[in-house]
N, C-alpha and C positions, 0 to 999 in steps of 0.2 A: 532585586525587586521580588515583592511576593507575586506568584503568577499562580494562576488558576486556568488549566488545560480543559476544553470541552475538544475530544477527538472519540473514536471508535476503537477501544481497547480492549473490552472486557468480552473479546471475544475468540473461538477456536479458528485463530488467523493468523496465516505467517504474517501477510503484506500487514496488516492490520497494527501489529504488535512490533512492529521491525519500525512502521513509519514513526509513532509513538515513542518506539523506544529511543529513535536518531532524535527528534527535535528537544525531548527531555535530557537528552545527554546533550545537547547541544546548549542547551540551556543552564544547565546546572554547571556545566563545567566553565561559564563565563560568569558561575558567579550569583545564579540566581534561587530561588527559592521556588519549586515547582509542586504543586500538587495537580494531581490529576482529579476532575469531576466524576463522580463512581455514577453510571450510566448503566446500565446492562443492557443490551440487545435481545435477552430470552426473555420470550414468555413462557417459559417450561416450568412446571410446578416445581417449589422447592426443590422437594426431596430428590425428584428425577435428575434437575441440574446440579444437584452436591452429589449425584451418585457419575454421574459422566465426570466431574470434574476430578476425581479420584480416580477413573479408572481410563473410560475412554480418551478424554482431555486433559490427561496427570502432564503431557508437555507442555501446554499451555499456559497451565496453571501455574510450574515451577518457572515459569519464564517473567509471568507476572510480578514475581518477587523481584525481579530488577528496575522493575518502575517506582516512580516515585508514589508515596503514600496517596491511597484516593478519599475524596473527602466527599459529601454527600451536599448535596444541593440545602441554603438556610443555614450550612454549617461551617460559613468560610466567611475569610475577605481576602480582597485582593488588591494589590497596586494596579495590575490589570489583567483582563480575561482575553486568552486564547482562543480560535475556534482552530482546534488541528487541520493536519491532512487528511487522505484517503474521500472518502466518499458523506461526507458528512453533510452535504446538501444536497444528497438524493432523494427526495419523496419516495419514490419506488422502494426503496430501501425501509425510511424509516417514518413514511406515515406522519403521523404529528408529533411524533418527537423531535422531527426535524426543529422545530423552533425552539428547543433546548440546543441545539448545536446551533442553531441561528442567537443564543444568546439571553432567551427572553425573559431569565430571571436574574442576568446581573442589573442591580443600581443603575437608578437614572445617569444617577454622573459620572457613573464610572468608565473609563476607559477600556473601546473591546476594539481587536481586531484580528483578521486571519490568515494564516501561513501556509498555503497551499492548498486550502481547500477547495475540494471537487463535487461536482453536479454529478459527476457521472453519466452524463449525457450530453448530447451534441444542443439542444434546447430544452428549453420548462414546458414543461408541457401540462402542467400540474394547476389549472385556471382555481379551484376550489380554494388552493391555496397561495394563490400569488398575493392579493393583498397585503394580507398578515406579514408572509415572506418579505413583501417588499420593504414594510414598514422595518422591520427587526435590522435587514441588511443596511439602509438607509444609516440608521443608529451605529454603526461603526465609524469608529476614526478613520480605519484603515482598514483594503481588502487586500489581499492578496490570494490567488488560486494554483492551482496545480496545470491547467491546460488551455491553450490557448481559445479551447471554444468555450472555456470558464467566462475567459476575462469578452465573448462576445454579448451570452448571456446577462452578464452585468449589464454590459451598456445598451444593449439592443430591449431586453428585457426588462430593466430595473432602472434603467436611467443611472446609472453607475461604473463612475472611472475605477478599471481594478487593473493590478501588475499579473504577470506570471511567473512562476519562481518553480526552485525544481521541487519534486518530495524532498522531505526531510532525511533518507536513508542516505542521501548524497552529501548532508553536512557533515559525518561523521569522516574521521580522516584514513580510518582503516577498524574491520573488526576481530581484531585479535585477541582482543579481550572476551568475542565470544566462542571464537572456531579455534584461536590460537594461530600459530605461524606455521604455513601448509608449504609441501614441496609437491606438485602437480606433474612432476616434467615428463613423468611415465606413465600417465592416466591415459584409459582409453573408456573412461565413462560416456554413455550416449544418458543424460539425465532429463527426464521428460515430467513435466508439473503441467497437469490439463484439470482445470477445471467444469470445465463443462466436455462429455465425453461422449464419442457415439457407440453403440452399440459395437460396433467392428473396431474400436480405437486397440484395445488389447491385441488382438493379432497382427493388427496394422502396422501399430510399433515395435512388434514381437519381431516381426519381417523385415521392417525396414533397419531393424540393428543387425540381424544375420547379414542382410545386405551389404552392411557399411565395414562386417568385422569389431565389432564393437559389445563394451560390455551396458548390458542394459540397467540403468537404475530410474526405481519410480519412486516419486515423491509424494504421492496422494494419499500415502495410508495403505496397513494393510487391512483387509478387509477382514470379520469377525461374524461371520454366519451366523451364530448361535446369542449372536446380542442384537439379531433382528428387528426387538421389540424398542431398542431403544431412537427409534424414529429418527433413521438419516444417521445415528453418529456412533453407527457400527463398525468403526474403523480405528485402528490402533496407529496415531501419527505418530511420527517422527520427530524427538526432540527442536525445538528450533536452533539452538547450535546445529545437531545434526544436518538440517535441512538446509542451512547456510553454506555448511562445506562440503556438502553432496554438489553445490553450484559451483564454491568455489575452485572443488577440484575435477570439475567435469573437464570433457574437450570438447562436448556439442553438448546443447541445452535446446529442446524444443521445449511450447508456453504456448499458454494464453492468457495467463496471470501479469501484470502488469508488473509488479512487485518481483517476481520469479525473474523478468527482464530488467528492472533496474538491476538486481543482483550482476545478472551475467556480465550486465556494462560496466560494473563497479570494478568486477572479478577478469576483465576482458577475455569474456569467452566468446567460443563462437556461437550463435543463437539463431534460433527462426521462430517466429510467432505465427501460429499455426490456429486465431481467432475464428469462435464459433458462428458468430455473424461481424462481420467486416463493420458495419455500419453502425455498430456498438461498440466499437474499439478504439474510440477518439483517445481516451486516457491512452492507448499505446500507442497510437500512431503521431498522436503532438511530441511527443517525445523524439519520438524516430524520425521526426522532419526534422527538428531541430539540431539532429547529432550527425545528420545523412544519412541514416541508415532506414529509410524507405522501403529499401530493396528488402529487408529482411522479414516481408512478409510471404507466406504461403496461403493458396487455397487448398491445398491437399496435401494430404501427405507426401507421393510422389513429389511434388515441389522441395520437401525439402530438406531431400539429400543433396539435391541440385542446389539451391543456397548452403547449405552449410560448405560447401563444396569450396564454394569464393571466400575467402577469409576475409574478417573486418582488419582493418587497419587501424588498429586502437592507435596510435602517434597522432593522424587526423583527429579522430573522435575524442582525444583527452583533451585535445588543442579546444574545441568548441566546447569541451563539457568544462571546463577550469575557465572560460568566458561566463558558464552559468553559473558555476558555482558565487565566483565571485560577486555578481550582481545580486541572487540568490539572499547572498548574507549579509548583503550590504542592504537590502530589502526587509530582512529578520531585525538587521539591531535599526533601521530607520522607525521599524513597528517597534520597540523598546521603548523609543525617544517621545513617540507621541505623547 
């Protein structure tokens, strides 16, 4: 089928680009026909954003090349429209573009529904925009979300029966075609991806790796003093392959990236989610009820050398995650059929 993708790609994002990239290979390699909706999330003037994408965000950019062609809104058709994963029904996030990810320029008749998409929040809180929302949501065949307090919102909010299913990075059956084939078995990486960070985070984790004996890798960028001017995106990241196999071959991984933790479960490492407010973390915590690993959350640092401490039992946890998967994709191609 010809498909037409509205998700959150065109942007300097591991999780972003990683969820994007699983559901388009997942698609294409059964056979379909995928274009991605060209979206941008900057409002940065031209020039500035073709100069970050050369320099500061040149990884991004070359990763981009592995998705499918993006085509611009009036300038498609489709047998049906997608709404991706990640966070694509967030207001907070994206304001009134949200109802472009809610759909609101494909055809009356046409078939739309979505595959894991996220609120990004525990409720809507967003009253200025719920009508409109409600309407647009109403208009799909099929819903499907990423988190169990997705599929509440639906129904408490919107009047709407919705599934839960996992991200899309978990359809993928391994990625070796991005990192290639790793041997980990004498790694003693302590690999830490914080995006939101406090002031003391650097020496916090500096200590907490001398403590443990351990070599420390950070995944956030290096920092770039003298490109100050370029507002927020003075940091020189890390390939996304790179960033893949810095996970893949850790031995501990602390996060608060949701995406960084699908990684480590994909990768069966050890992990602690080290969330800047708890109560914002639904997208990581539905996940971790679901697999039992509840326990791997921290309020402090201190906390978590003591969980890394206790080792997951990946044999349990693949047992329940190969239950989701399954259902997962049995949920994907039911959204084909509509």
């Amino acid at each position: 089928m010809k498909i037409i993708l509205a998700t959150i790609w065109n942007v300097a994002n591991y999780g972003a680009l990683l969820q994007c990239y699983g559901l388009c290979k997942y698609l294409t390699d059964n056979g379909h026909d995928v274009s991605l909706l060209d979206l941008s999330m900057s409002n940065t003037n031209i020039l500035l954003k073709k100069l970050k994408s050369v320099t500061i965000n040149r990884p991004f950019e070359d990763f981009k090349k592995k998705l499918p062609k993006p085509v611009k809104i009036g300038e498609h058709n489709a047998d049906i429209y997608i709404t991706g994963s990640d966070q694509v029904w967030n207001p907070d996030i994206l304001g009134d573009r949200i109802y472009t990810y809610m759909l609101d320029f494909a055809p009356l008749e046409s078939r739309k529904v979505s595959y894991a998409a996220s609120f990004g929040n525990s409720e809507w809180k967003d009253s200025t925009r719920y009508q409109y929302a409600k309407k647009l949501l109403s208009s799909y065949n099929r819903i499907t979300v990423r988190e169990d307090s997705g599929v509440n919102i639906l129904k408490d909010t919107f009047g709407i029966d919705g599934v839960q299913v996992l991200d899309p990075c978990f359809l993928i059956r391994d990625y070796y075609e991005l990192i290639g084939r790793i041997d980990n078995s004498d790694t003693n990486n302590l690999v830490v991806f914080k995006l939101v960070q406090s002031s003391t985070w650097k020496s916090e984790i500096s200590d907490l790796s001398k403590l443990m004996g351990c070599n420390l890798a950070e995944l956030n960028g290096k920092y770039i003093s003298r490109l100050g001017l370029l507002r927020g995106f003075n940091q020189k990241h890390p390939k996304v392959s790179e960033w893949l196999k810095q996970i893949a071959t850790a031995k501990w991984v602390i996060t608060d990236s949701f995406h960084c933790m699908v990684f480590s479960i994909i990768f069966h490492k050890q992990f602690v989610i080290l969330p800047s407010i708890r109560e914002r973390s639904t997208r990581l915590t539905s996940l971790l009820n679901k697999l039992g690993l509840e326990n791997r959350i921290a309020d402090s640092i201190d906390e978590c050398a003591e969980i890394l401490e206790n080792n997951i039992d990946y044999t349990i946890v693949d047992q329940k995650l190969n239950i989701l998967k399954h259902k997962s994709i049995e949920e994907l191609e039911k959204l084909l059929q509509i």
